[in-house]
C-alpha positions, -999 to 999 in steps of 0.1 A, spaced: 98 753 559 108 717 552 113 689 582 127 703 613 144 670 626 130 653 658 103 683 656 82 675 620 96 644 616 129 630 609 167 635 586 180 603 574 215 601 555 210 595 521 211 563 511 215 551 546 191 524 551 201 511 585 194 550 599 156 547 579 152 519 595 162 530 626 138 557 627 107 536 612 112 511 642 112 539 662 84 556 652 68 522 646 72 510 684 62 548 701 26 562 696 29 593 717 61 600 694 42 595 661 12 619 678 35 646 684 55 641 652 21 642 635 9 671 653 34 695 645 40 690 610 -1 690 609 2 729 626 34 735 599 14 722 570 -18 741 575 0 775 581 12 770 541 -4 781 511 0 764 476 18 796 466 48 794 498 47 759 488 54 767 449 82 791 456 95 770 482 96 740 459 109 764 422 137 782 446 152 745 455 151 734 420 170 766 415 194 759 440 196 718 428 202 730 390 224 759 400 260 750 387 
C-alpha cells in the first residue's frame, strides 16, 4: 500500500507548495498528530516484505512507462 491520506501521512498536489507547506506546519505545530501519523505507517511498513515492496514499486514503473 502507499500513503493512505490523513491515515499514513499526507497527499499534496504536485507541485503545490503552498499545500506542502500547509501540511508541514501542520504536522510541525501538532505532536499527537505526528504520533499517530507515525504510528500507523510504522504498523503499514513492518507488515511489508522487500519482495511486496519490489513488485509494488516494478508494477508502478509499469504503469508510469505504460503508453
Amino acid at each position: 500500500d502507499s500513503v493512505r491520506d490523513g491515515v499514513t501521512g499526507y497527499l499534496v498536489p504536485h507541485g503545490n507548495a503552498d499545500a506542502l507547506a500547509r501540511r508541514m506546519l501542520e504536522l510541525a505545530d501538532d505532536s499527537d498528530l505526528r504520533d499517530r501519523l507515525g504510528r500507523a505507517a510504522r504498523q503499514q511498513a513492518v507488515a511489508w516484505s522487500w519482495d511486496d515492496a519490489a513488485a509494488a514499486t516494478e508494477a508502478h514503473l509499469m504503469e508510469l512507462t505504460a503508453d
